[in-house]
C-alpha positions as CSV (number, residue, x, y, z in Angstrom):
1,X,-3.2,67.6,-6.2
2,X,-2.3,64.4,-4.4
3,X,-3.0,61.1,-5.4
4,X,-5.5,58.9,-3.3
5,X,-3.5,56.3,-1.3
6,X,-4.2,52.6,-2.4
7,X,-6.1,51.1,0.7
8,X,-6.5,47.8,-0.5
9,X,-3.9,45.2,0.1
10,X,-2.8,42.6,-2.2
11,X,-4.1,39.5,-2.2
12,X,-1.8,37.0,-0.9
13,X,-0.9,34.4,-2.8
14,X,-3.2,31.1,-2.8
15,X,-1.8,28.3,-1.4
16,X,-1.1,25.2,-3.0
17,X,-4.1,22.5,-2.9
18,X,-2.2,19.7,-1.5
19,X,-3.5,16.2,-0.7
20,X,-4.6,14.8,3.0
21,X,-3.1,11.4,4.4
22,X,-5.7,8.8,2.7
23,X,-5.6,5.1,3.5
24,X,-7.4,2.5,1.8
25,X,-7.6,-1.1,1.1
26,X,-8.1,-2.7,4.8
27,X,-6.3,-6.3,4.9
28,X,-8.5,-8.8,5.3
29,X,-8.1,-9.9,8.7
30,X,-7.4,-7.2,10.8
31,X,-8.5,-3.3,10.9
32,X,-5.4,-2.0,9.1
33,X,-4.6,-0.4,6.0
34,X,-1.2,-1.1,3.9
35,X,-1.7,1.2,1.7
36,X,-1.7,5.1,1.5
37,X,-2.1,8.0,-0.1
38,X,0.5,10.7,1.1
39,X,-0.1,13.8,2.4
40,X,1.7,17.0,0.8
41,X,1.6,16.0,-3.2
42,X,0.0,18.5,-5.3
43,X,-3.7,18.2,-5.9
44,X,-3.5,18.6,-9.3
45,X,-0.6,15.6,-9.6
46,X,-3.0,13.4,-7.4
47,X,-5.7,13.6,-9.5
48,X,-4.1,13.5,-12.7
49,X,-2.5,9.8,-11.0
50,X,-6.0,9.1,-10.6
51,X,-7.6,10.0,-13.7
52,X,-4.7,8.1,-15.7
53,X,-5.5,4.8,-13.0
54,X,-9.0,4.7,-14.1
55,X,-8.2,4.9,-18.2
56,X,-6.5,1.4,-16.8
57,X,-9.8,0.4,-15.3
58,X,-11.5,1.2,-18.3
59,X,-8.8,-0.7,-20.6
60,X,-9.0,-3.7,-18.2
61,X,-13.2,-4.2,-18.1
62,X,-13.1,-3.7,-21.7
63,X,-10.7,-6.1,-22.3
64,X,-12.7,-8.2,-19.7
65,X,-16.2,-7.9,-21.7
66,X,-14.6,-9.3,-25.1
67,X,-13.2,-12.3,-23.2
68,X,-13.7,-14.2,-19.8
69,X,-12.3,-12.1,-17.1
70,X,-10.6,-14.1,-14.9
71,X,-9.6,-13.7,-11.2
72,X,-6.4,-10.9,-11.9
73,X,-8.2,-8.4,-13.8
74,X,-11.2,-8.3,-11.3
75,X,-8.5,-8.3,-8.6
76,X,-6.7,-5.5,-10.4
77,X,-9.5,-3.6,-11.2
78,X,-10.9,-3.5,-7.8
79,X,-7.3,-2.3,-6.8
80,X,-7.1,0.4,-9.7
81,X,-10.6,1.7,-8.6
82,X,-9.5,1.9,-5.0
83,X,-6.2,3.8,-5.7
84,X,-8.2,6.1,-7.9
85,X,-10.7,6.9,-5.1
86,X,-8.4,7.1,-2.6
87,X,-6.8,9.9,-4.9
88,X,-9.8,11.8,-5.0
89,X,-10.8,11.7,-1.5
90,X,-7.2,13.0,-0.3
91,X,-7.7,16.1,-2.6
92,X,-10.9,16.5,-1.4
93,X,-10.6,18.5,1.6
94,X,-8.2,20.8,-0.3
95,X,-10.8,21.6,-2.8
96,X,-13.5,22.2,-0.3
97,X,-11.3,24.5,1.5
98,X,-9.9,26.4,-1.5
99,X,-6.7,25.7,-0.4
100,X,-6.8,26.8,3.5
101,X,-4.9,24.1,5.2
């Protein structure tokens, strides 16, 4: 008695969810962005950049709350925040897509 051949192939192997170019913080006075998130890095480094970013936000406003904040933490937390959401966004279209780039 012969065995039944396997019909099924095997799954191939899922890609790698990688971050999309992301740019953020537009200067000021014209419409371009000097910083970036780059495209390629491992979703899973990008948003642990991102989650560690936003324990320094939380650090910073609390530090801000027990005293006066002055001009350089609400500077560097807008910056932080930023960073952080530019992080997130660049993984997002990796996530949606389960990986198909």
């Amino acid at each position: 008695m012969s065995h039944p051949k396997n019909t099924t192939a095997p799954q191939k192997a899922q890609q790698p969810l990688l971050t999309t170019a992301t740019e953020f913080m537009t200067a000021a006075t014209e419409n371009r962005h000097p910083f970036a998130v780059q495209a390629g890095i491992p979703a899973a480094e990008a948003l642990s950049i991102a989650y560690e970013l936003l324990g320094a936000v939380d650090g910073i406003t609390t530090a801000c709350i027990d005293r006066e904040a002055d001009a350089y933490a609400l500077v560097a937390i807008r910056f932080l925040a930023a960073s952080s959401q530019a992080l997130v966004l660049a993984c997002a279209t990796s996530i949606e897509q389960g990986g198909a780039q």
